[in-house]
N, C-alpha and C positions, 0 to 999 in steps of 0.2 A: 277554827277552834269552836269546841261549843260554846264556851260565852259566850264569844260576837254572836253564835244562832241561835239563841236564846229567844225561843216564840212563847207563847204563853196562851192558849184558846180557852176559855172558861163561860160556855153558855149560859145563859142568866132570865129569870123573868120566864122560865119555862110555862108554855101553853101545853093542855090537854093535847095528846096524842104527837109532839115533840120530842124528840130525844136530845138529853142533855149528853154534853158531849164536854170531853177534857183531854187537852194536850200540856205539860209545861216543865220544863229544865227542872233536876232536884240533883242536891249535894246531901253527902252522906259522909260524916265525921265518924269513925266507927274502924274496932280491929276489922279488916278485911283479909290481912293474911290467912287467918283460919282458914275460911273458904276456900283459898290458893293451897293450902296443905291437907287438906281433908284427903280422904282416900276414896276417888271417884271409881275404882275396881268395882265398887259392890255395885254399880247398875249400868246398864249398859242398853238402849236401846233406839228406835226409830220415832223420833219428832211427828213425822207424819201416820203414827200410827192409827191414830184419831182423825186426823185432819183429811184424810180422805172420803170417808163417812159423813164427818159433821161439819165440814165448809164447804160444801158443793155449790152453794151458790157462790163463793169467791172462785173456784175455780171454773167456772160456766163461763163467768166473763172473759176467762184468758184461752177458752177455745178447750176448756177439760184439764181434768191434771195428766202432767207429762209424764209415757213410762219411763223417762230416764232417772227422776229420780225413784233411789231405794234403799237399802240399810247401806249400801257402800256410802253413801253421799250425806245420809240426811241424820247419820249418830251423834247423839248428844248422851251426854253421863251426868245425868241429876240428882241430886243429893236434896234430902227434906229437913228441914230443923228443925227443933222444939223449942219449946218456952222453955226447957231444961236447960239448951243448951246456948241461946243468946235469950237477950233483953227486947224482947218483943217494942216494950212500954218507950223503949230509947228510939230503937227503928221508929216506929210509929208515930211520936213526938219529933221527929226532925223531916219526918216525912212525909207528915199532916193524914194518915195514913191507919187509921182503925186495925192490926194488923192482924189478920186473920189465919194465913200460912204463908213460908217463907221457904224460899229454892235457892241452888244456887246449881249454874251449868256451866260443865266443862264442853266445850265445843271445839273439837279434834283438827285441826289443819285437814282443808278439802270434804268439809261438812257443811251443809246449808240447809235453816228450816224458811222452807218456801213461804211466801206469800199466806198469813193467816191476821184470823182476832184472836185477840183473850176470850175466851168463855166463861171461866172462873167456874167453872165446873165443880170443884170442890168447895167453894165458896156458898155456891148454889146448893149443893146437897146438904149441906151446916145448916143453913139461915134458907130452905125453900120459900119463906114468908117473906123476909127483908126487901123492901123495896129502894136502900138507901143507894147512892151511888157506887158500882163496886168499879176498883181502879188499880192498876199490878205497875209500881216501881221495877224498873229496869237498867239495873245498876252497873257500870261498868268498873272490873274487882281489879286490874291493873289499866297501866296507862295504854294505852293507843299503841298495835304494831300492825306495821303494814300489811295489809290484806284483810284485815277487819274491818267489818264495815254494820252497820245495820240502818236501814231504811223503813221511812214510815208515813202513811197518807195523813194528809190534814189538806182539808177543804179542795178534796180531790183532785192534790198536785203533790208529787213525790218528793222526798227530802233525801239527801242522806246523811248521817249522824258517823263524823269519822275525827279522826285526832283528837279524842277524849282523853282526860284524866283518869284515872283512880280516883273512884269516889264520886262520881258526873254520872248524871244518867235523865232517864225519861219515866216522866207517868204518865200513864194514859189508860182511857178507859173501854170499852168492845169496841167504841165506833172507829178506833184506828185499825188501819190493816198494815202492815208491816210483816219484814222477814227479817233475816241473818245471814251472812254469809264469812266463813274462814276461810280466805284463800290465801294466808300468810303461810307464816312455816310458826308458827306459834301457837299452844292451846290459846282460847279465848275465853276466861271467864266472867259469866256476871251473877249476880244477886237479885232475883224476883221475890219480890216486897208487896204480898198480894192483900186486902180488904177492903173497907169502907173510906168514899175520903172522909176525913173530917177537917181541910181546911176551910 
């Protein structure tokens, strides 16, 4: 269960030329069905569209990226929200979470997004000057079915994060590397809760 694995890493007393670094469990009180009912038709494409280009050094250390994956394997369907259409102020307040942009991903049964960081890419292009810590919520949008899974590095030993709730999830911030994997017979949806922290 995630509670019992409930870690918490929160670097402190940062030195010149350190990187601060954040791992730690978060709960999310909040409609989520929406997200579950939205209409993920309007996009449709490849996780690793980017990640081949711009994580080369993650995949140097696994021997290069593998041609086996490709659009058969690695689709996801993400949806973007406004301040129009949920409460930024509420995410953000129970999330400790500056909230900058917000996603949510349907992940298709026999899809997997390989081995990456957050880059916060759109984060970066907003705020190019901010140097505050940026950090992406990874919510999971129902309970736990089998063959879902997602895994994530902390203190360069691998976890995996499985039998969640609805409502259960993970912050963290580039220094994690993690993937996804669907190999259920169920879509997998979650909620990406991306900005500054400010716990």
């Amino acid at each position: 269960m995630l509670a019992r694995a409930v870690r918490e890493h929160i670097s402190t007393g940062i030195s010149p030329g350190k990187v601060e670094t954040m791992l730690k469990a978060a709960k999310l009180d909040y409609n989520l069905q929406q997200f579950i009912d939205a209409d993920y038709t309007v996009h449709s494409g490849s996780c690793i569209s980017h990640q081949v280009h711009e994580l080369k050094d993650i995949h140097e250390k696994f021997g290069g990226f593998p041609d086996s994956y490709d659009m058969g394997n690695t689709l996801i369907r993400q949806l973007w929200w406004t301040r129009e259409q949920l409460d930024f102020e509420e995410l953000g307040a129970q999330l400790g979470i500056e909230v900058v942009t917000v996603s949510s991903i349907l992940q298709p049964p026999g899809n997997i997004i390989p081995v990456h960081r957050d880059t916060f890419f759109q984060i970066k292009r907003a705020f190019p000057d901010d140097t505050r810590l940026k950090v992406r919520a990874n919510m999971y949008l129902e309970d736990w079915h089998v063959g879902e899974i997602i895994q994530y590095e902390k203190d360069k030993e691998w976890h995996n994060s499985t039998h969640w709730k609805a409502g259960e999830g993970w912050i963290w911030d580039s220094s994690h590397l993690h993937l996804s994997a669907n190999a259920g017979m169920s879509n997998k949806y979650t909620l990406q809760v991306s900005g500054f922290a400010s716990f």
